[in-house]
VOZA-591983 format. One record per residue: residue in three letters; chain; x, y, z of N, C-alpha, C in turn. Coordinates in steps of 0.1 Angstrom, whole numbers, plus 2048, in hexadecimal, padded with zeros to 3 digits. Example, Ala and Ser with C-alpha at 12.3 -4.5 7.8 and 13.67 -1.06 7.14 Angstrom:
BEGIN
+------+------+-----+-----+-----+------+------+------+-----+-----+-----+
| code | unit | nc1 | nc2 | nc3 | cac1 | cac2 | cac3 | cc1 | cc2 | cc3 |
+------+------+-----+-----+-----+------+------+------+-----+-----+-----+
|  ALA |    A | 884 | 7C7 | 84E |  87B |  7D3 |  84E | 884 | 7DF | 84E |
|  SER |    A | 880 | 7EA | 847 |  889 |  7F5 |  847 | 881 | 800 | 84F |
+------+------+-----+-----+-----+------+------+------+-----+-----+-----+
# end
This chain:
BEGIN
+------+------+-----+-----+-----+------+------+------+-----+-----+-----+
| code | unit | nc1 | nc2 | nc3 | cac1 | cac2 | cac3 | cc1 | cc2 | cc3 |
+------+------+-----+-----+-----+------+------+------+-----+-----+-----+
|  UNK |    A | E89 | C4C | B26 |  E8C |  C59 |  B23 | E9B | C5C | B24 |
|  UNK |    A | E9E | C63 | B17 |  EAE |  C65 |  B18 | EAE | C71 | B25 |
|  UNK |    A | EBF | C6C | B2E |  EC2 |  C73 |  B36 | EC7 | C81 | B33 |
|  UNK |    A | EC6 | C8E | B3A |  ECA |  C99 |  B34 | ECF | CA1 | B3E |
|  UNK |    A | EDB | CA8 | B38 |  EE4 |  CB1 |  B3D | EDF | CC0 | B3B |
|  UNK |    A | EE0 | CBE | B49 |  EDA |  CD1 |  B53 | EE8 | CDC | B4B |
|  UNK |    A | EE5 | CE6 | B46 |  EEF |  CEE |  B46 | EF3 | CF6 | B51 |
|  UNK |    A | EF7 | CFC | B58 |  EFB |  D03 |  B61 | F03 | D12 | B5E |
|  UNK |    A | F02 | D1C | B63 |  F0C |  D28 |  B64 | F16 | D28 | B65 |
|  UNK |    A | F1F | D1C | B6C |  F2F |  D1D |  B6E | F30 | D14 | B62 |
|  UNK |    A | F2A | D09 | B57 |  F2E |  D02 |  B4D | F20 | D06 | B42 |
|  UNK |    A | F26 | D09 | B3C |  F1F |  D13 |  B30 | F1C | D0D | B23 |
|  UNK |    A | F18 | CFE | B23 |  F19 |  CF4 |  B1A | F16 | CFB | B0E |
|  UNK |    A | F09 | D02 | B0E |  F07 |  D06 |  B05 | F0F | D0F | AFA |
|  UNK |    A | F15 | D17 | B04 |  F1B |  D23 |  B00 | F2A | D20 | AFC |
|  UNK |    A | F2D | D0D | B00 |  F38 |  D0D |  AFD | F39 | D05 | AEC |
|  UNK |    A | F2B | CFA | AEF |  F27 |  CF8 |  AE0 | F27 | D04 | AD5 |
|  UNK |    A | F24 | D13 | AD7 |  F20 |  D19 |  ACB | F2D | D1B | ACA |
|  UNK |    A | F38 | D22 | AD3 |  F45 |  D2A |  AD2 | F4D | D19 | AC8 |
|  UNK |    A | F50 | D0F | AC9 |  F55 |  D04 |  AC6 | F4F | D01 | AB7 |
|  UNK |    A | F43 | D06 | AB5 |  F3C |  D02 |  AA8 | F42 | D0E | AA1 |
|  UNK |    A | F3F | D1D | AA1 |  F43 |  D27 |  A9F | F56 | D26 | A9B |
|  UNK |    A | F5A | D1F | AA1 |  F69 |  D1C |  AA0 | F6D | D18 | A91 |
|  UNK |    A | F62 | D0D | A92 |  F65 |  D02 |  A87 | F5C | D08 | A79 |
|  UNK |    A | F5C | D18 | A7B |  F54 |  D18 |  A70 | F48 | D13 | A6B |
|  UNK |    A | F40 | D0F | A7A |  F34 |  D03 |  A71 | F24 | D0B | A78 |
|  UNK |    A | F1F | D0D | A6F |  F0E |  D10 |  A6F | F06 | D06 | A78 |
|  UNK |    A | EFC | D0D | A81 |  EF5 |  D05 |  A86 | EEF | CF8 | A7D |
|  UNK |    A | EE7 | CFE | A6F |  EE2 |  CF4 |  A69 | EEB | CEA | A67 |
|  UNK |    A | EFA | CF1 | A64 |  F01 |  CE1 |  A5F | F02 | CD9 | A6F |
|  UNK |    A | F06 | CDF | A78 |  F02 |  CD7 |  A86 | EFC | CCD | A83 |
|  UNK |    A | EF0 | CD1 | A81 |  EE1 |  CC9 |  A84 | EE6 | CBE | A7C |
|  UNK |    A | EE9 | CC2 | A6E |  EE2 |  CBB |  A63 | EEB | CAC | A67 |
|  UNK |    A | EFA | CB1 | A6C |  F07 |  CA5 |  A6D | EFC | C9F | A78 |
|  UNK |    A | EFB | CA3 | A82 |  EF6 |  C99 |  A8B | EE9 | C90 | A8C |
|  UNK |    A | EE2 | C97 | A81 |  ED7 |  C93 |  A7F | EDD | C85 | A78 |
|  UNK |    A | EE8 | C88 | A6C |  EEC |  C7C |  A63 | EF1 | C70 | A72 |
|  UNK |    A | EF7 | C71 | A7D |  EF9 |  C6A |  A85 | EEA | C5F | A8D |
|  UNK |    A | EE2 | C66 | A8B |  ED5 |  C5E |  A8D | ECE | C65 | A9D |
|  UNK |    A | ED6 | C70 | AA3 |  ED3 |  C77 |  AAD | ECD | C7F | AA6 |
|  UNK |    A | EBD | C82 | AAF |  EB0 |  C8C |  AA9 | EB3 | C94 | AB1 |
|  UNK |    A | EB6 | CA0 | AA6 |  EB7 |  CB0 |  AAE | EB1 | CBA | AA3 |
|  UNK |    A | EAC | CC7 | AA9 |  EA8 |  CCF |  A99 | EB0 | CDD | A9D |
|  UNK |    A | EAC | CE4 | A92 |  EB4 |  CEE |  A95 | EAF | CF8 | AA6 |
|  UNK |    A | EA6 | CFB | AA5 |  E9D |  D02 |  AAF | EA2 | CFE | AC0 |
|  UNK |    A | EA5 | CE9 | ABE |  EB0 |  CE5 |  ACC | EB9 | CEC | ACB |
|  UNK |    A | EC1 | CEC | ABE |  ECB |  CEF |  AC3 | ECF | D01 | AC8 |
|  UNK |    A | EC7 | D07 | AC1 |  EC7 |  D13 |  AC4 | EC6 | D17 | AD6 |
|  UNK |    A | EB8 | D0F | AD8 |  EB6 |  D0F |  AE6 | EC7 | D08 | AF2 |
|  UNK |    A | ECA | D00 | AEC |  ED6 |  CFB |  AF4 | EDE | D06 | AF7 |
|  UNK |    A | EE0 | D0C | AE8 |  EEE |  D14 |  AE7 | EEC | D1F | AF2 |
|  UNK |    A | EDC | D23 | AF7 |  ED7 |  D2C |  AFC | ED7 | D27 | B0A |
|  UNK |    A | EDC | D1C | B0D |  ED9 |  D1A |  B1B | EC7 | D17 | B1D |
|  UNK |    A | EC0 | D16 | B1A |  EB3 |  D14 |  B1F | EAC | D06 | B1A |
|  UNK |    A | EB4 | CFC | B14 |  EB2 |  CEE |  B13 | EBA | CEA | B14 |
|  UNK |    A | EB6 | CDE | B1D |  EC3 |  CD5 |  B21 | EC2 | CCA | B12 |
|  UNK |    A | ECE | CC0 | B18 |  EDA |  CBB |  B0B | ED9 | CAE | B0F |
|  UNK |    A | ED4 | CA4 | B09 |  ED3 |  C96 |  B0A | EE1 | C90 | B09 |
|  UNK |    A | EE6 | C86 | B13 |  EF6 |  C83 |  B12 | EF6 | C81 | B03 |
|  UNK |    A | EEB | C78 | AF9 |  EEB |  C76 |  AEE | EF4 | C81 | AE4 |
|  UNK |    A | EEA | C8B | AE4 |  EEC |  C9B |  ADD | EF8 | C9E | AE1 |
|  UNK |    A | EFE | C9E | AED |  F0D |  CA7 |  AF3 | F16 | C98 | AE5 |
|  UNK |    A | F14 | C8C | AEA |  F20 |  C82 |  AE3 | F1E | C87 | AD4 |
|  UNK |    A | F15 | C86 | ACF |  F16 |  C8E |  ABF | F1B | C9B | ABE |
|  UNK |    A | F17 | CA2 | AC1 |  F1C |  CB1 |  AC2 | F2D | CB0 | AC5 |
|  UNK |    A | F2C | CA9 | AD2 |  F3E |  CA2 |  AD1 | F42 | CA0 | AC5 |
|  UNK |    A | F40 | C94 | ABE |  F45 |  C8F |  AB2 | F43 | C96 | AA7 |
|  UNK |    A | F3C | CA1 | AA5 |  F3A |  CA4 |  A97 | F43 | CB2 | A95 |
|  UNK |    A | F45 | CBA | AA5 |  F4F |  CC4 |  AA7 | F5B | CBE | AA7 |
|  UNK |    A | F59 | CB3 | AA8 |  F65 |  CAD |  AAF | F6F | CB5 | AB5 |
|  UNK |    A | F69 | CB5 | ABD |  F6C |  CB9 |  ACF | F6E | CB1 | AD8 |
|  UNK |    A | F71 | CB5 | AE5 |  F75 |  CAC |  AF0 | F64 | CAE | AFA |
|  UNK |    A | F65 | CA7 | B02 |  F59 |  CA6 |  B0E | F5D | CB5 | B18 |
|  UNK |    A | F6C | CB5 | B17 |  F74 |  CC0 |  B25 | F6F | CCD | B1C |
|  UNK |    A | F75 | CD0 | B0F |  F6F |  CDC |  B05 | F62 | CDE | B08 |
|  UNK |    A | F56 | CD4 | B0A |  F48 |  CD7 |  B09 | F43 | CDA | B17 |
|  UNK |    A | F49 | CD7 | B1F |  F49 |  CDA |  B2E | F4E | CE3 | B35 |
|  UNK |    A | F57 | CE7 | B2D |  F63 |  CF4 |  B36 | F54 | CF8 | B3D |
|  UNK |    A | F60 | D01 | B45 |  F55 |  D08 |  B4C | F5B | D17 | B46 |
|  UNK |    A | F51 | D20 | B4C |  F51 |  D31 |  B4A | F5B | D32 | B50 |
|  UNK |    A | F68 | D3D | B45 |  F71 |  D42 |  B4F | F6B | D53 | B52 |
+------+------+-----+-----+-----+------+------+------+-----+-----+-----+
# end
């Protein structure tokens, strides 16, 4: 079983994924669709829940989401100011 990352209140993974995606201009679907082309299985409905904080994030899913924002690990981690 892939290992998975707890979100927490003081790091807002989710909330830092949608603000980072929203940045770049980019639609959940296209999300999905790039990382799906990476060979990491995610649908739209995960990712929705991520963004929401109420599913946790396979280190898998965080390193794609990394690469396709192309973002840093510190960006997807900040914490809440």
């Amino acid at each position: 079983m892939e290992p998975k990352i707890k979100q927490s209140p003081t790091i807002p993974i989710g909330e830092n994924i949608r603000r980072i995606r929203l940045e770049k201009g980019m639609g959940q679907t296209e999300l999905v669709r790039q990382i799906q082309l990476l060979g990491v299985p995610l649908t739209r409905e995960s990712l929705v829940k991520m963004e929401r904080g109420i599913q946790h994030i396979s280190a898998v899913q965080l390193r794609a989401i990394r690469d396709v924002l192309q973002t840093t690990y510190d960006a997807l981690l900040a914490e809440k100011s």
